[in-house]
KETIBA-674933 format. One line per field, with one value per residue (C-alpha): residue in one letter; y, x, z. Coordinates in steps of 0.02 Angstrom, whole numbers, always signed. Layout:
// residues N
code <- c(A,...)
Y <- c(Y,...)
X <- c(X,...)
Z <- c(Z,...)
//
This chain:
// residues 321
code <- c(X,X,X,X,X,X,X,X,X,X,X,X,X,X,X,X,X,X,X,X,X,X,X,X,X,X,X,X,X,X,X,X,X,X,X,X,X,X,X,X,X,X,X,X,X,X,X,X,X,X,X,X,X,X,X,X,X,X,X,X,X,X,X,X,X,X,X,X,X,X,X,X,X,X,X,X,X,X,X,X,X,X,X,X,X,X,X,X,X,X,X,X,X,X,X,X,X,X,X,X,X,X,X,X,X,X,X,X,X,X,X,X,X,X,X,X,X,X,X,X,X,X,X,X,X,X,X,X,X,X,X,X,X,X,X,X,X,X,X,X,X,X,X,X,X,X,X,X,X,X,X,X,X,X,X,X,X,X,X,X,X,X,X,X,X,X,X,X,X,X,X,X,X,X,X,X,X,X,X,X,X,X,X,X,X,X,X,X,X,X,X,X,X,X,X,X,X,X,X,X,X,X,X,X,X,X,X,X,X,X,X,X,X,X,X,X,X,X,X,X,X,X,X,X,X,X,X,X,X,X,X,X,X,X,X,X,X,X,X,X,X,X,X,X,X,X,X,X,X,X,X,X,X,X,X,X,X,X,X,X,X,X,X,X,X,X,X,X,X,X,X,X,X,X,X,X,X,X,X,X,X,X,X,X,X,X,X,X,X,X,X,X,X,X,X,X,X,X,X,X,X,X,X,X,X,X,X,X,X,X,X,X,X,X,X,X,X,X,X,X,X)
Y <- c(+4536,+4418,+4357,+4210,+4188,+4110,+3926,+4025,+4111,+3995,+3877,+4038,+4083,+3958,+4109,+4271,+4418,+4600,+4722,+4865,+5016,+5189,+5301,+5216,+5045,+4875,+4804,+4613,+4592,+4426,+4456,+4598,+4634,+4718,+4502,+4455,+4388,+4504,+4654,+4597,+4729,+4856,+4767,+4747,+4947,+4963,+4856,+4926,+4778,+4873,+4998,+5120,+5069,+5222,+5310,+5183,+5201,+5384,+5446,+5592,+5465,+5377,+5256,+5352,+5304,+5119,+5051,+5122,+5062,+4859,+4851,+4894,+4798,+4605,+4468,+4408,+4561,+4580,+4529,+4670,+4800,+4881,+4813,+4952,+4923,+5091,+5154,+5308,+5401,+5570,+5658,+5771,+5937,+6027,+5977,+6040,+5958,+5791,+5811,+5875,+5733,+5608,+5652,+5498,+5457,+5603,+5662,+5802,+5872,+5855,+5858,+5721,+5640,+5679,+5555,+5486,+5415,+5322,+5374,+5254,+5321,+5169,+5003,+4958,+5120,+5248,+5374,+5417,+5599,+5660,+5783,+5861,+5916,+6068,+5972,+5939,+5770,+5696,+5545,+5470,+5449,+5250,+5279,+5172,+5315,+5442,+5564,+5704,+5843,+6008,+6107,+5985,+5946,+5762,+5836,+5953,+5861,+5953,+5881,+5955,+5915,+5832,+5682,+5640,+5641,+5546,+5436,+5240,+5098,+4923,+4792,+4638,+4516,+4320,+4169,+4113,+3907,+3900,+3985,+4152,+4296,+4464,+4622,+4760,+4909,+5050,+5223,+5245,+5397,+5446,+5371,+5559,+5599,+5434,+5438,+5626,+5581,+5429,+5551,+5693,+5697,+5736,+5540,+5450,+5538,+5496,+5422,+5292,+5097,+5131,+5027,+5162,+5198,+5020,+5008,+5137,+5075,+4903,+4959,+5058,+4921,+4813,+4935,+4977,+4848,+4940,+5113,+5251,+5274,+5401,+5509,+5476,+5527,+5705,+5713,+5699,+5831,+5981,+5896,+5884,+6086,+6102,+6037,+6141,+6305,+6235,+6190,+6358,+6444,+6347,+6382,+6587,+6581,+6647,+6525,+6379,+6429,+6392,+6219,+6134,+6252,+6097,+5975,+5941,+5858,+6043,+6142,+6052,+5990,+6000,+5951,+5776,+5749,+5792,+5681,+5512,+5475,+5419,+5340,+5248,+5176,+5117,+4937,+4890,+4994,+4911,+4733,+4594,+4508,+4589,+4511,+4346,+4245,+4345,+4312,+4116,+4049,+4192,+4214,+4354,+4405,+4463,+4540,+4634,+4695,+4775,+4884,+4916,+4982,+5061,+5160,+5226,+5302,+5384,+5450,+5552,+5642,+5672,+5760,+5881,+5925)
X <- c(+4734,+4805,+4662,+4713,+4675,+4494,+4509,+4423,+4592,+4694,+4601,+4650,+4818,+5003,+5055,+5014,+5074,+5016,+5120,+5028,+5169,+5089,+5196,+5376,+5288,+5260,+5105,+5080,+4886,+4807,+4709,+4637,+4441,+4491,+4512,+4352,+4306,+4143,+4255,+4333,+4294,+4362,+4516,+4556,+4528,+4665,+4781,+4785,+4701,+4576,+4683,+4732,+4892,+4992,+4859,+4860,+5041,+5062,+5151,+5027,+4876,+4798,+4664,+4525,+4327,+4282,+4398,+4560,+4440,+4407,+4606,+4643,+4491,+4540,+4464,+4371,+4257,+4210,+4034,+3996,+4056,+3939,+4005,+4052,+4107,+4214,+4344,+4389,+4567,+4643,+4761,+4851,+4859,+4755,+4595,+4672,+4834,+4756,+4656,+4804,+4937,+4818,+4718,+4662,+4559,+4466,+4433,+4261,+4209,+4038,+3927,+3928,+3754,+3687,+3546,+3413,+3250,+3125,+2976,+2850,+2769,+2641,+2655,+2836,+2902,+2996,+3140,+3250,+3280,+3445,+3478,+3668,+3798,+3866,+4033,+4134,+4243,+4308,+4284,+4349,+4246,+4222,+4139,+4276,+4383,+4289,+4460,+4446,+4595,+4661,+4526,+4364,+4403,+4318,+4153,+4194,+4324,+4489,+4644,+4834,+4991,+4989,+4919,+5057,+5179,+5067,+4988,+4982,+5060,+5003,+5087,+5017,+5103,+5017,+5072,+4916,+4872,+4918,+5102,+5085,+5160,+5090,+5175,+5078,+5110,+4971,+4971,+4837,+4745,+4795,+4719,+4672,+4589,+4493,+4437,+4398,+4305,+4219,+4144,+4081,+3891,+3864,+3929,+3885,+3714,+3658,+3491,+3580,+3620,+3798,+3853,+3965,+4045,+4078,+4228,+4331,+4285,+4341,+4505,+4539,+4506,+4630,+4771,+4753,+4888,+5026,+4989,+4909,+4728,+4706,+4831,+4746,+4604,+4627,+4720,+4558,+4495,+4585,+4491,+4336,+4318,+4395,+4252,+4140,+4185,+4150,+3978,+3945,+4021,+3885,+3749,+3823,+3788,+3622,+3595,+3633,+3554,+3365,+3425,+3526,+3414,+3302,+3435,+3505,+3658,+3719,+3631,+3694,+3836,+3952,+3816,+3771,+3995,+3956,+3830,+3935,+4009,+3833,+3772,+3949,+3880,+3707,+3744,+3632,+3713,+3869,+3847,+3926,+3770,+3782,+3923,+3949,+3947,+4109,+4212,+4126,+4295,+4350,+4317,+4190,+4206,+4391,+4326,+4196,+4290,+4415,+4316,+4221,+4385,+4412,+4249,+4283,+4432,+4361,+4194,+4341,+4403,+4249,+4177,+4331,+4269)
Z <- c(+5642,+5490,+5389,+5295,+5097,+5069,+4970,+4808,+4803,+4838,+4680,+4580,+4601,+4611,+4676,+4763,+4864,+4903,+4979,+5058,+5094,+5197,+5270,+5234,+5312,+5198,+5244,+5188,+5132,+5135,+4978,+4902,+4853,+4677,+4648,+4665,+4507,+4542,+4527,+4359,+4233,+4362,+4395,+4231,+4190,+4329,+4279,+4097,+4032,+3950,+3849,+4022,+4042,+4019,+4140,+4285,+4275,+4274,+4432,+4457,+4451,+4605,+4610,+4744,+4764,+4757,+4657,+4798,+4927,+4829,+4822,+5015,+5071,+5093,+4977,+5097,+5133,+4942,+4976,+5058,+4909,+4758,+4574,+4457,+4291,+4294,+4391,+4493,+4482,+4531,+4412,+4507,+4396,+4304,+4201,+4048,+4089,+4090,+3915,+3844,+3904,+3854,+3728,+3661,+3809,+3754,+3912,+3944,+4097,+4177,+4330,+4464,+4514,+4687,+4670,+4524,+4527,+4405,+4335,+4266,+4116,+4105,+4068,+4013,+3992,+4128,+4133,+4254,+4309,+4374,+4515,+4480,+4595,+4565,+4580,+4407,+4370,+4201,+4080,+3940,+3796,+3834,+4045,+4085,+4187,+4314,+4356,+4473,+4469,+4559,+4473,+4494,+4688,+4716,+4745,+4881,+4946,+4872,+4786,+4806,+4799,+4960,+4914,+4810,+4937,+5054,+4931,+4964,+4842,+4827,+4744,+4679,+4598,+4563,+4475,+4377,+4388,+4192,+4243,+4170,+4278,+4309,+4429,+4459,+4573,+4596,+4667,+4791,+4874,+5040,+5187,+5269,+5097,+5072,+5232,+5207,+5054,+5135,+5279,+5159,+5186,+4966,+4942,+5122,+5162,+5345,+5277,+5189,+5244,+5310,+5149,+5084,+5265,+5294,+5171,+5266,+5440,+5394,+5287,+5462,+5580,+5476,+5469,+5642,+5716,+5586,+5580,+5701,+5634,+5748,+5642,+5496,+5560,+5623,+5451,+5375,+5455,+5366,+5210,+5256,+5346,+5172,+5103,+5214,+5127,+4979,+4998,+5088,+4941,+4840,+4974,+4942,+4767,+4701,+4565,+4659,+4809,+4768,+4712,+4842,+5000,+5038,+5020,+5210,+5149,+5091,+5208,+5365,+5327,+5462,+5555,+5484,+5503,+5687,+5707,+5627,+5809,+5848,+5684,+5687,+5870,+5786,+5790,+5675,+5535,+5588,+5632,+5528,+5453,+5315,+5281,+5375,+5207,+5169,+5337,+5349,+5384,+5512,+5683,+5681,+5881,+5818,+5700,+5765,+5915,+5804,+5707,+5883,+5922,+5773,+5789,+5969,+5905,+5757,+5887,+5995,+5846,+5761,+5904,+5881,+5724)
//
C-alpha cells in the first residue's frame, strides 16, 4: 500500500524524497509525519536546527519515542499524533559517557513521569502533582533532548548494543519552493524495540484511548508489504519479558514497594501485555474516525483492512507471550 503525497506537501516542497532502509531493504516513503508543519519545533531539534547537530548526527544516537515514531509514520496520518516540543533519543553507552562527550548540553539525570494531575486551589489558582517512575532518563539543560542510555533502560524497556546493529535509517532530502537544498539522514530505533517500547504497560496503560498504540499499529501495517512484521514482532518480545524483571525487581524492593503496590500497570504487568490481543480487537479503539480528516484523499477500506491484518498477526504472537 503506496500512499501518495497530500497537496499540502506537494505546495511545500519542488522536491522531495524519503528513503526508509530496515534490515539491508530501502523503503521509499510517501511523506513523513516529522513534516507536518504541527511537528515543527521537533523536527527542527532533529535536524540540528536548533543547536543538536553534532548529537542527531552521532552514530551511537537514535531517534526512539514520538519523535522515531512522527518520522516513520506517513504525512498523511499526522493528525492523529500528540505535538511535543522536545524530542526523544537513545545514546547508546553509558550515562556518564554521554555527559562527558557532550558536555555542553549539560546533560542531568532524573525521574520519568508515570502520570500528573491538577489541583484547584480556588479560584484561579492550582498545582499539579507528579507521580515518578522509578525509571531514570537524561536532559539537557534547555528540555529540548529527553536521551535514554545503557544505564537508564527506556523505562523498563532496556537498551544494548543490539540496537545499533539493527537500528533503522531514514533519509530525507527536499528541494524547498525558494530553491534551497537540505539532506538529512537519521538513525532510528529498532523496529523490535519500538514496538517493545510501544507495548510496555508504564507508557501505553490499558485504560487509556489506544492513542499511543495507534502509531506502531499503523507504522506496522505500512511496512508490512516490505518486511516480515511477524519477525519483528516476536523480536519484541525478548524486550519486553526484559522489561518484566525489571518491574518485578522494583515490585522486590522494600522502598518502592508501598508505592507502585496499588498501581496495576506494575503489579500486573505481563498481564495487561497478555491481554493487548483483545484490546487490539476493540474496534472502537481502533477504527479510523479518529483520523479520517488525515487519510481524506485515501481509500479508507484499504486502509483499514491492512492494519486489520496487521493486528491478527500481532494477536498470534502476543498470546505466546
Amino acid at each position: 500500500m503506496q500512499l501518495s503525497l497530500s497537496n499540502k506537501v506537494k505546495k511545500m516542497y519542488k522536491e522531495l524524497e524519503i528513503n526508509l532502509r530496515v534490515n539491508g531493504k530501502n523503503i521509499e516513503l510517501a511523506g513523513s509525519a516529522i513534516l507536518n508543519t504541527n511537528f515543527s519545533d521537533e523536527f527542527n531539534i532533529i535536524a540540528g536546527y536548533r543547536g543538536a547537530k553534532e548529537l542527531f548526527e552521532n552514530q551511537k544516537f537514535l531517534v526512539t519515542g514520538g519523535s522515531a515514531k512522527k518520522m516513520l509514520l506517513r504525512y498523511n496520518f499526522g493528525s492523529m499524533l500528540i505535538t511535543s516540543h522536545d524530542a526523544d533519543g537513545i545514546y547508546l553507552g553509558s550515562s556518564n559517557e554521554l555527559k562527558n562527550k557532550f558536555k555542553n548540553y549539560g546533560f542531568v539525570e532524573g525521574y520519568l513521569i508515570d502520570s500528573s494531575k491538577t489541583i484547584l486551589e480556588g479560584i484561579g489558582n492550582y498545582r499539579i502533582v507528579y507521580n515518578y517512575s522509578p525509571f531514570k532518563k537524561l536532559a539537557d539543560k534547555n528540555d529540548l533532548i529527553d536521551v535514554f542510555t545503557y544505564g537508564t533502560g527506556q523505562g523498563s524497556i532496556p537498551i544494548d548494543e543490539k540496537l545499533g546493529k539493527h537500528k533503522l535509517t531514514l533519509e530525507i532530502n527536499y528541494v524547498t519552493k525558494d530553491g534551497n537544498i537540505y539532506n538529512h539522514k537519521f538513525n532510528i530505533d529498532s523496529l523490535p524495540h519500538l514496538i517493545a517500547t510501544s507495548f510496555n504497560p508504564l507508557s501505553t496503560p490499558l485504560e487509556g484511548n489506544g492513542k499511543r498504540i495507534l502509531p506502531i499499529i499503523y507504522i506496522l501495517s505500512e511496512l508490512s508489504d516490505s518486511i516480515d512484521i511477524g519477525k519483528e514482532v516476536k523480536e519484541s518480545l525478548y524486550y519486553l519479558r526484559k522489561g518484566s524483571k525489571s518491574v518485578k525487581r522494583i515490585l522486590e524492593d522494600s522502598n518502592n514497594n508501598e508505592k507502585f503496590e496499588n498501581n496495576p500497570n506494575y503489579t500486573n504487568y505481563d498481564g495487561i501485555i497478555r491481554e493487548l490481543p483483545d484490546y487490539l480487537t476493540n474496534g472502537k479503539k481502533f477504527d479510523l474516525n479518529s483520523v479520517k480528516k488525515g487519510l481524506n484523499n485515501f481509500n479508507l477500506k484499504e486502509v483499514s483492512d491492512k492494519i486489520d491484518e496487521t493486528i491478527n498477526d500481532i494477536k498470534g504472537i502476543l498470546r505466546d507471550y
